[in-house]
C-alpha positions in Angstrom: -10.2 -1.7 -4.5 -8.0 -0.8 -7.6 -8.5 -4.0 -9.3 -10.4 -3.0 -12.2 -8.8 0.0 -13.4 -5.3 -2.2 -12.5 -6.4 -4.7 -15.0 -7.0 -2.0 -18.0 -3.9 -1.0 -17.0 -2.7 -4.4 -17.3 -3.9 -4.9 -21.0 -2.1 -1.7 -21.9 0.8 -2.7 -20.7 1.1 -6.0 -22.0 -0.8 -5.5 -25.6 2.6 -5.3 -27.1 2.9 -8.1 -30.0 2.9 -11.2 -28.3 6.4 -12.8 -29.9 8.8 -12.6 -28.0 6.7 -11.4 -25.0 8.0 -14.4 -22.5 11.3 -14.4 -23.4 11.2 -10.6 -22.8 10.0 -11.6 -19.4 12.3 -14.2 -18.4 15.7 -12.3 -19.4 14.4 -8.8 -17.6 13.5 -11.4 -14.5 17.0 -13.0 -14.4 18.3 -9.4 -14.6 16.2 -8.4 -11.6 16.9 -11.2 -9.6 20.8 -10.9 -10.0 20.2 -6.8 -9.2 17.9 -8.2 -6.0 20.7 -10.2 -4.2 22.1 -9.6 -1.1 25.6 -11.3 0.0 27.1 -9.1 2.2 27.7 -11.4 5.6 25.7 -8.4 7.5 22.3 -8.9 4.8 19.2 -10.8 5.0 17.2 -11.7 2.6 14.2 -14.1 3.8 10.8 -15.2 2.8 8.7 -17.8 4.4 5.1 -17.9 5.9 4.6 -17.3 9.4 1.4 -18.0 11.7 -0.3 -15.1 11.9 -4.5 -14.9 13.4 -4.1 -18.7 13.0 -3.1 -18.8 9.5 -0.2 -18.8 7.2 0.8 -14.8 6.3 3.7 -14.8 3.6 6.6 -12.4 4.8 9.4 -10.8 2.9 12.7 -9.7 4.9 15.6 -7.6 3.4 18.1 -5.5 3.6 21.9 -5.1 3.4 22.8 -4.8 7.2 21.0 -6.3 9.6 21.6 -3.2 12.1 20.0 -0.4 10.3 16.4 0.5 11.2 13.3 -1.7 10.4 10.4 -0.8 7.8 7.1 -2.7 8.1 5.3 -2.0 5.1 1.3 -2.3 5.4 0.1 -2.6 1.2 -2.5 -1.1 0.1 -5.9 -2.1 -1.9 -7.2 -4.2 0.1 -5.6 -6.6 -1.6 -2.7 -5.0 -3.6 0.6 -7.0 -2.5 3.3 -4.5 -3.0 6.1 -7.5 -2.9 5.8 -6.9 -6.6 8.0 -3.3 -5.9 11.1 -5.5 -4.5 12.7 -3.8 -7.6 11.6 -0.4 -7.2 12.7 -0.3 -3.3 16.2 -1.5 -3.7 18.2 1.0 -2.9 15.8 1.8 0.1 17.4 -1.7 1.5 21.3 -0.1 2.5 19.3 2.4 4.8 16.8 0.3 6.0 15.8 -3.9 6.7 12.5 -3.7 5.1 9.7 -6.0 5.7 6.9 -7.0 3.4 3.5 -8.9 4.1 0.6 -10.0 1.9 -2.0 -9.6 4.2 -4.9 -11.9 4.8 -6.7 -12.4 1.4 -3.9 -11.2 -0.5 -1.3 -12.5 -2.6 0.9 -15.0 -1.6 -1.2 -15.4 1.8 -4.4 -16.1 -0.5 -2.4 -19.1 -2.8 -1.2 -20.6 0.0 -4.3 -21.7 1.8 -7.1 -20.4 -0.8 -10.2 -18.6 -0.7 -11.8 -20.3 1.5 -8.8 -20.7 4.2 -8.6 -16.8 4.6 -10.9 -17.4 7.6 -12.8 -14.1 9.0 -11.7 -11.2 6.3 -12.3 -7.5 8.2 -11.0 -4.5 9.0 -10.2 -5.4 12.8 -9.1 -8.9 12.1 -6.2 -7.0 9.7 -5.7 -4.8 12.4 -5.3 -7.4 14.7 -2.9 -9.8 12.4 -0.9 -6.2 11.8 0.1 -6.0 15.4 0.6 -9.8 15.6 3.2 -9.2 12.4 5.2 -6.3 14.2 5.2 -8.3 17.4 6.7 -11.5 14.8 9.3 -9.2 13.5 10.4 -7.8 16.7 11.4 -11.2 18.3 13.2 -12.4 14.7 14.9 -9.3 14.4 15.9 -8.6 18.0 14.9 -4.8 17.7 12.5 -3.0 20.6 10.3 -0.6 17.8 10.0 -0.5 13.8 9.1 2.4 11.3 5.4 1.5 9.8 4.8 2.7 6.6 1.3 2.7 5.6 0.0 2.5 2.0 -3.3 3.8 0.8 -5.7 1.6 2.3 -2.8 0.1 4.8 -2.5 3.7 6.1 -5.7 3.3 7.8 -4.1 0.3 9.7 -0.9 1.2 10.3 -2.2 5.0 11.7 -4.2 3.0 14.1 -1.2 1.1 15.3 0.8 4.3 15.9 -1.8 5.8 17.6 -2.6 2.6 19.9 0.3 0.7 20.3 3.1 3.7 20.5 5.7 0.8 22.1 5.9 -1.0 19.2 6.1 1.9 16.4 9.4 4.4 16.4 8.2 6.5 13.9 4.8 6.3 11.2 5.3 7.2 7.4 1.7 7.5 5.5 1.7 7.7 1.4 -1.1 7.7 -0.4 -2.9 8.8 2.8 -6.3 7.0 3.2 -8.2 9.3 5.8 -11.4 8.7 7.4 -14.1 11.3 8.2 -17.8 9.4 8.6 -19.0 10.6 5.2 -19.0 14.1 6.3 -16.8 15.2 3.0 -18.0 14.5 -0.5 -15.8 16.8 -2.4 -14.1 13.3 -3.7 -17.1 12.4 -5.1 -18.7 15.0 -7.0 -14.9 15.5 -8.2 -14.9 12.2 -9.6 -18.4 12.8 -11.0 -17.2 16.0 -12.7 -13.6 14.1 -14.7 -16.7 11.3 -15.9 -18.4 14.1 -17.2 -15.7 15.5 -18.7 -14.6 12.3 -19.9 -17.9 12.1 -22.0 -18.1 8.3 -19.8 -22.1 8.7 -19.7 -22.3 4.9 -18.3 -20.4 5.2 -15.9 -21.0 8.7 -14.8 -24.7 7.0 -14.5 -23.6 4.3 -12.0 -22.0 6.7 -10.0 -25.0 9.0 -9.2 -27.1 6.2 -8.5 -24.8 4.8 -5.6 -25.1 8.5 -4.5 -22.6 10.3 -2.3 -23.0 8.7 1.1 -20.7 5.5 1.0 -22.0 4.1 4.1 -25.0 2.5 1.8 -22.0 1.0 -0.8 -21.7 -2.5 -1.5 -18.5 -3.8 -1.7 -18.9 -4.0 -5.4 -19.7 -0.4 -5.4 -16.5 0.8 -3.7 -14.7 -1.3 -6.2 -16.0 0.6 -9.3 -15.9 3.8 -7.8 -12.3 3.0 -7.3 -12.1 2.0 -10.8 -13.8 5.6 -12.1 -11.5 7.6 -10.0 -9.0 6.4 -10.7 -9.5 5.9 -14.3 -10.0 9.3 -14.6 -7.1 10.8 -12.6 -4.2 10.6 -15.1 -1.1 10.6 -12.7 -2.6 7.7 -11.1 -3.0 5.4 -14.3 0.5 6.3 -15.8 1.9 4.9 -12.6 -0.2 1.6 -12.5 1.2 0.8 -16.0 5.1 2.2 -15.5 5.1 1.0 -12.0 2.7 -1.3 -10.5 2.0 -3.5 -14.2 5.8 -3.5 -15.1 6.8 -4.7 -11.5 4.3 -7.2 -11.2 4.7 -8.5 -14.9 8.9 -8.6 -14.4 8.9 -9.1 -10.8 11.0 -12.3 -9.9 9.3 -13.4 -6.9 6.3 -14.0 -8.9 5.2 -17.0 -11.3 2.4 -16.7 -13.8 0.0 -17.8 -12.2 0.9 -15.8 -8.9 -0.1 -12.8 -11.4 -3.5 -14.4 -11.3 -3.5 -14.5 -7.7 -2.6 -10.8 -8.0 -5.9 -10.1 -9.7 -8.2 -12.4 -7.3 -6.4 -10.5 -4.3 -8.5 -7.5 -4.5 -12.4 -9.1 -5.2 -11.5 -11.5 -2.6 -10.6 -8.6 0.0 -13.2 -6.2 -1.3 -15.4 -7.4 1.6 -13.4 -5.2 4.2 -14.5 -2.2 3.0 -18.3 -1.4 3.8 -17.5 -1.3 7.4 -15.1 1.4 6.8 -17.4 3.8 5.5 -18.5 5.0 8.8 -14.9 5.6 9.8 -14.1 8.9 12.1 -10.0 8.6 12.5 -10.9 12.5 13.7 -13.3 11.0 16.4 -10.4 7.8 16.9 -7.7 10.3 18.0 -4.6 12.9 16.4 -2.6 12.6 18.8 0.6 10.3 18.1 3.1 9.5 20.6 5.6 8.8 17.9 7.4 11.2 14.5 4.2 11.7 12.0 4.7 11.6 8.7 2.8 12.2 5.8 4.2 11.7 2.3 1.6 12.5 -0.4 1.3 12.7 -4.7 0.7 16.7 -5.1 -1.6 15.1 -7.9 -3.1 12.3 -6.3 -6.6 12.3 -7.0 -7.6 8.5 -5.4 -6.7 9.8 -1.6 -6.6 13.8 -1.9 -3.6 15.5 -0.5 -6.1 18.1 1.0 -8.1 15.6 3.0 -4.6 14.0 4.2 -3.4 17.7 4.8 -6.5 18.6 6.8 -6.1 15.5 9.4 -2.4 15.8 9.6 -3.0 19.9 10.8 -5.1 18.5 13.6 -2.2 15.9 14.7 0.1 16.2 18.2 2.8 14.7 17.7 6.4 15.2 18.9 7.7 15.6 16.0 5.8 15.6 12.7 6.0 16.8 9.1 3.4 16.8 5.4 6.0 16.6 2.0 4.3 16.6 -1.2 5.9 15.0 -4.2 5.1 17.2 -7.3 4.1 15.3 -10.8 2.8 12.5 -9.1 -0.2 11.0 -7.9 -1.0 7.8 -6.2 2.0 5.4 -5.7 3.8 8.3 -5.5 6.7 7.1 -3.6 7.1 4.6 -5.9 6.9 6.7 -8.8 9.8 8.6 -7.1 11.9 6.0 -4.8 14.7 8.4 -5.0 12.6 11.3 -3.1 11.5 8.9 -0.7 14.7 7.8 0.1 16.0 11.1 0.4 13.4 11.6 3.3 14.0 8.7 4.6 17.8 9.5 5.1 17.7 13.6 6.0 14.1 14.1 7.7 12.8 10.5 9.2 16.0 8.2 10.0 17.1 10.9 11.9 14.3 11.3 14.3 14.6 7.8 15.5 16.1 7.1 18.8 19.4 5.4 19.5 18.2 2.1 20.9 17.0 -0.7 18.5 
């Protein structure tokens, strides 16, 4: 969904004079992977595919004591793999064992069996392979419940989850909050028709009235430049895909070269999800939540509005539930600012959490 504006992001990022530029790369990658290991007796630090909806689904596990609590983390896009941020989230991993999947058409899960091996790409079949994943890291971890933390687009999977399948979840973080409402709200886009204007972007400012403001008639090509013109446009947001998500991908470790590739392909391949979401009511699906709610949002994010997440999360029953904003931040915000996150991790969220594993 973010792939366009991702890849100017990218060519900011890496138009820096090209001698030198993959040397550059490999020392700050041998210096991440030494920072990245994990050698206490009590860590684990795994990656393998396991059969997930009948396919191979790549999964990251870590953390420094097998006993603490257990984060599945739903990415965003569709099709942004956030195993790039295995830097960025260190320090998350003495808290927490956190678990990482590229999803179905994404990342890792894509090379492995290609494009056309991704079998039926949709909103329900992720939904489906989500709970299938939880239920997977349940049995290999020995725990009863896990902590789902829902990103942008994954939020709208991993709120379902909560919601659905309250025996499985122990408590539900969402960041970068993706809320449905069946089109009824169009503040988002005649905001992002106003920054075009502003912007003086006359082409694109075109392209955006003539989709016109009820997304249930977008192509999946449309969502993906609107994407790109929102975000474009919303300054928080861009600064983090170049000091964040571009640096991390470009140094991350894990990845080769041509993985980076793969990176890009991600999100046109898993574009195709997102017509049928349009229509969307997670009002008319349900706010009540058996499990701690959670809402962690960029005070600046313009992609996924605080207000709109704000508004939902005022309607929600929970038992125990709470909406932080981080200031000077947008989307990727708790990325942008691991520290803050970690800090709610530790003094409002951890603590919520029952005894029992």
């Amino acid at each position: 969904m973010l792939a366009t504006v991702i890849t100017t992001a990218a060519c900011a990022t890496v138009a820096a004079p090209a001698v030198g530029l993959l040397g550059r790369r490999a020392f700050v990658r041998s210096a991440s992977a030494r920072r990245l290991r994990i050698t206490g007796s009590h860590g684990i630090d795994e990656q393998y595919f396991a059969t997930i909806g009948g396919l191979d689904q790549w999964l990251h596990i870590r953390g420094e004591d097998r006993a603490n609590p257990v984060i599945v983390e739903l990415h965003g896009g569709p099709g942004s793999s956030n195993s790039i941020l295995a830097g960025v989230s260190r320090d998350w991993e003495s808290h927490v064992t956190l678990v990482r999947w590229d999803m179905r058409g994404t990342g890792k899960t894509l090379r492995r069996s290609g494009t056309d091996g991704q079998g039926k790409l949709s909103f329900e079949r992720l939904v489906q392979d989500a709970v299938e994943v939880v239920e997977h890291v349940r049995e290999r971890l020995g725990v009863q419940q896990v902590i789902l933390l829902g990103c942008s687009f994954g939020s709208a999977i991993a709120m379902r989850i909560a919601r659905t399948h309250p025996h499985l979840v122990s408590a539900y973080i969402g960041t970068d909050q993706k809320i449905f409402d069946g089109g009824r709200d169009t503040t988002d886009y005649y905001a992002a028709l106003d920054r075009l204007a502003q912007a003086g972007k006359q082409k694109e400012l075109a392209a955006v009235r003539e989709m016109g403001p009820d997304q249930r008639s977008w192509s999946a090509e449309q969502f993906s430049h609107f994407s790109r013109f929102a975000s474009a446009t919303d300054p928080y947001t861009f600064a983090a895909m170049k000091s964040v998500v571009m640096k991390s991908l470009w140094y991350s470790p894990l990845h080769s070269l041509r993985e980076i590739v793969t990176f890009f392909k991600s999100f046109m391949v898993s574009a195709i999800v997102l017509p049928d979401t349009a229509a969307f009511d997670d009002w008319a699906d349900g706010t009540r939540f058996d499990v701690p709610f959670f809402i962690i949002q960029g005070a600046c994010d313009l992609v996924n509005t605080p207000a709109r997440a704000r508004a939902y999360f005022d309607d929600v029953q929970a038992p125990v539930k709470a909406f932080t904003l981080i200031e000077d931040a947008g989307h990727f915000a708790i990325y942008k600012r691991p520290e803050v996150f970690l800090d709610l991790l530790q003094t409002r969220i951890l603590p919520t959490l029952p005894a029992t594993r």
